[in-house]
C-alpha positions in Angstrom: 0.0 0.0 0.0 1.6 3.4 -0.9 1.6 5.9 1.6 0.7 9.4 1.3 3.3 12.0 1.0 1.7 14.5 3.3 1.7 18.3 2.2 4.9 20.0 3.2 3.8 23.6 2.4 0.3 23.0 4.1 2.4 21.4 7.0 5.0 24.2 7.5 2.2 27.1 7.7 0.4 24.7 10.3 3.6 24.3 12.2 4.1 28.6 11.9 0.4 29.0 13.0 1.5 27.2 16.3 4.3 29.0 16.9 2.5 32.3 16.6 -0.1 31.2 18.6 2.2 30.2 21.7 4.4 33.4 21.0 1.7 35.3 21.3 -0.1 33.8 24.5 0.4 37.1 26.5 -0.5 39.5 23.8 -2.3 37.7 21.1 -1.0 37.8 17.5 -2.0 41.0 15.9 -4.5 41.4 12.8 -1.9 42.0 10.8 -0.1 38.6 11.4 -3.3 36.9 11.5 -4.0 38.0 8.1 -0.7 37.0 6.9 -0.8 33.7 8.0 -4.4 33.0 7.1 -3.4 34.6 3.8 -0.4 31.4 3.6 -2.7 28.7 5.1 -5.1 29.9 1.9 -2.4 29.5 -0.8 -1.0 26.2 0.3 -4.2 24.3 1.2 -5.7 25.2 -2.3 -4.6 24.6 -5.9 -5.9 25.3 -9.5 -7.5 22.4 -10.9 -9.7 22.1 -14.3 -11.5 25.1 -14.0 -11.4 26.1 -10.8 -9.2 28.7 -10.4 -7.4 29.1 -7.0 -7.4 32.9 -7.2 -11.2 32.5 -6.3 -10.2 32.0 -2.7 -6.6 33.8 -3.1 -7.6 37.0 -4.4 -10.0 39.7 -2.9 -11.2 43.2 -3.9 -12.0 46.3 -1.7 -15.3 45.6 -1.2 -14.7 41.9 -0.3 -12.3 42.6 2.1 -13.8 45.7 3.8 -16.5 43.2 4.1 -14.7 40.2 5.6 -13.1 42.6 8.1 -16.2 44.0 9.6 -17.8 41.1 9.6 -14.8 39.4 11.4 -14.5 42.6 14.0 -18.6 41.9 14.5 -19.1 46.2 13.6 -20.8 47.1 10.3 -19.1 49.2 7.8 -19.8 52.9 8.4 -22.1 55.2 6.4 -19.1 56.9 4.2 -17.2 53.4 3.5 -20.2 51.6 2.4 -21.3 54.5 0.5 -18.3 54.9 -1.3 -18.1 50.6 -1.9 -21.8 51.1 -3.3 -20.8 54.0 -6.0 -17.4 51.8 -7.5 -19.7 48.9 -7.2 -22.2 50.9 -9.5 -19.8 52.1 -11.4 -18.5 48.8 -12.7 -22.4 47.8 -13.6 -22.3 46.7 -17.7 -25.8 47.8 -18.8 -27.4 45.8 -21.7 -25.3 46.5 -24.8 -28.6 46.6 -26.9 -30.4 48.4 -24.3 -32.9 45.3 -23.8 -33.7 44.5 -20.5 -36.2 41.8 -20.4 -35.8 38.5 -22.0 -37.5 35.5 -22.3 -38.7 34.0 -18.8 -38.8 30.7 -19.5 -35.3 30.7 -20.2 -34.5 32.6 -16.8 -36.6 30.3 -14.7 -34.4 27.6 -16.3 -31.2 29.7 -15.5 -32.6 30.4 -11.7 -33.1 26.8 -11.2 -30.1 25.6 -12.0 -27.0 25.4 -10.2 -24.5 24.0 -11.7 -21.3 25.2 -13.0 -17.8 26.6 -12.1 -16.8 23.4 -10.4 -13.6 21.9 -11.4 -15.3 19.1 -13.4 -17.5 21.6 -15.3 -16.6 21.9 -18.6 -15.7 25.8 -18.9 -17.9 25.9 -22.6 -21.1 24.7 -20.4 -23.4 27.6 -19.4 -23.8 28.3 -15.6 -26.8 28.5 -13.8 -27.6 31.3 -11.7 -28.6 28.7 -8.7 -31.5 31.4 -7.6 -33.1 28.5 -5.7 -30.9 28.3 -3.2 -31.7 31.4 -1.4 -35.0 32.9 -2.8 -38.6 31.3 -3.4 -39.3 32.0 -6.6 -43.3 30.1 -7.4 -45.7 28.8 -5.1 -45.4 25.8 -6.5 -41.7 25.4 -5.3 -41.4 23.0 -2.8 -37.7 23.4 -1.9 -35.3 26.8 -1.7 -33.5 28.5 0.5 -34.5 31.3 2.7 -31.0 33.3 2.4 -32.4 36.2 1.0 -36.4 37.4 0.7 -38.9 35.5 -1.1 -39.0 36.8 -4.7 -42.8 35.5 -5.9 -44.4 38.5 -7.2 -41.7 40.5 -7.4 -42.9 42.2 -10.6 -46.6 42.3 -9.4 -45.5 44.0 -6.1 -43.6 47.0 -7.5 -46.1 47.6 -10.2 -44.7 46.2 -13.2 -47.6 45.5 -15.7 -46.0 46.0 -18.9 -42.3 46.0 -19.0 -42.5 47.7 -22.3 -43.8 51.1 -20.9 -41.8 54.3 -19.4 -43.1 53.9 -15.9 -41.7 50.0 -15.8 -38.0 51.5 -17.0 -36.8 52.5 -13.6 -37.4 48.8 -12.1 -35.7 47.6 -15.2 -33.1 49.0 -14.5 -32.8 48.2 -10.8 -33.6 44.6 -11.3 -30.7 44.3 -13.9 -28.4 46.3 -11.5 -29.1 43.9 -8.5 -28.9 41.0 -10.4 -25.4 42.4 -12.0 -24.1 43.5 -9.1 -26.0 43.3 -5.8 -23.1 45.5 -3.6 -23.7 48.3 -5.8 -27.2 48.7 -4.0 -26.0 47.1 -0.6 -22.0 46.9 0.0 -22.1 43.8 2.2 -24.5 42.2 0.4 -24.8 38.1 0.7 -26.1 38.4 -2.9 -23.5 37.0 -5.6 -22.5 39.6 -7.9 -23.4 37.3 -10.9 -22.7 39.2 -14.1 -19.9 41.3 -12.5 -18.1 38.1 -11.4 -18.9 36.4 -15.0 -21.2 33.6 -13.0 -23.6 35.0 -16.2 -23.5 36.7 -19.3 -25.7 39.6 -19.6 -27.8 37.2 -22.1 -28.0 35.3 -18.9 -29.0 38.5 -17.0 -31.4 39.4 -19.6 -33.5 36.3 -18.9 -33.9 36.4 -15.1 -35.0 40.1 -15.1 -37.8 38.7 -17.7 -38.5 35.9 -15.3 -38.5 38.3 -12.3 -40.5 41.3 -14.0 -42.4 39.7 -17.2 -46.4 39.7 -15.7 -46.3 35.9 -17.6 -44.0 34.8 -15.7 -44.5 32.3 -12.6 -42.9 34.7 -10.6 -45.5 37.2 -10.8 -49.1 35.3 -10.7 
């Protein structure tokens, strides 16, 4: 029977976590240090494999670690910093290149109930789904989904969207694309994956969950 070879990186950041954690018995290690070493554990316990890319877990923006570190410190961000994480996060919203908003709901239920993808045995030509399931109820006839985020059945119906073709509908368009985009741009902490921003969609993608969200013919809204 061949025996493992054990991970010698993975081992050597274990071994410097235990040092700092004895050196620092009295005082405690500071943020700083903590963040460094988590930052090593990180890198040697995860590797690139088909297409699953380690800088998923290796690499951070702003607003994810501004997040991570009030979340850690148990304060929320304060007004100005979540403020100015909401703007760049707007900022960086890519609006529909043909300026249409709403496509077919039947393909966006499909999307939102789906949730494969992005795992390392995913082939990277296969479409991802936007596994909307997960955390929102979507139909009344849904027996199973996550309670994560707020229900979403009648979401169109609610905010008074009867004809997504008319002027008053444009501004909830426009949100709903936004949100679904890039949820931080509205709320900087969100829990909400930033699905076209991150390329979990393509705006194609995007296109069909704001029909199934706001199209009155959708299951969503009766």
């Amino acid at each position: 029977m061949k025996k493992k070879t054990p991970n010698l990186a993975a081992s050597a950041v274990l071994a410097l976590m235990v040092a700092l954690l004895l050196a620092g018995c009295a005082s405690g290690p500071t943020v700083a240090e903590l963040d460094a070493l988590t930052d090593r554990i990180v890198k040697a316990s995860f590797r690139t494999q088909g297409i699953a890319n380690v800088e998923r877990v290796t690499a951070t923006d702003e607003t994810n670690r501004a997040c991570s570190e009030a979340d850690a410190s148990g304060q929320r961000l304060d007004e100005k910093k979540a403020k100015a994480i909401e703007e760049a996060n707007f900022k960086s919203i890519q609006w529909p290149s043909d300026g249409k908003f709403v496509g077919d709901w039947r393909q966006g239920e499909a999307i939102a109930q789906n949730g494969r993808g992005l795992t390392w045995t995913d082939d990277a030509k296969m479409a991802n789904g936007g596994n909307c399931y997960n955390c929102h109820q979507m139909d009344k006839k849904e027996i199973s989904y996550g309670t994560i985020g707020p229900s979403l059945y009648n979401f169109g119906k609610l905010r008074g969207v009867t004809d997504v073709n008319s002027p008053e509908a444009k501004a909830m368009l426009e949100y709903t694309w936004g949100k679904v985009w890039n949820a931080k741009a509205y709320n900087a902490c969100s829990n909400m994956p930033r699905a076209g921003h991150m390329g979990i969609l393509t705006e194609e993608q995007v296109r069909h969950v704001v029909g199934l969200l706001l199209d009155p013919k959708s299951p969503v809204n009766q």
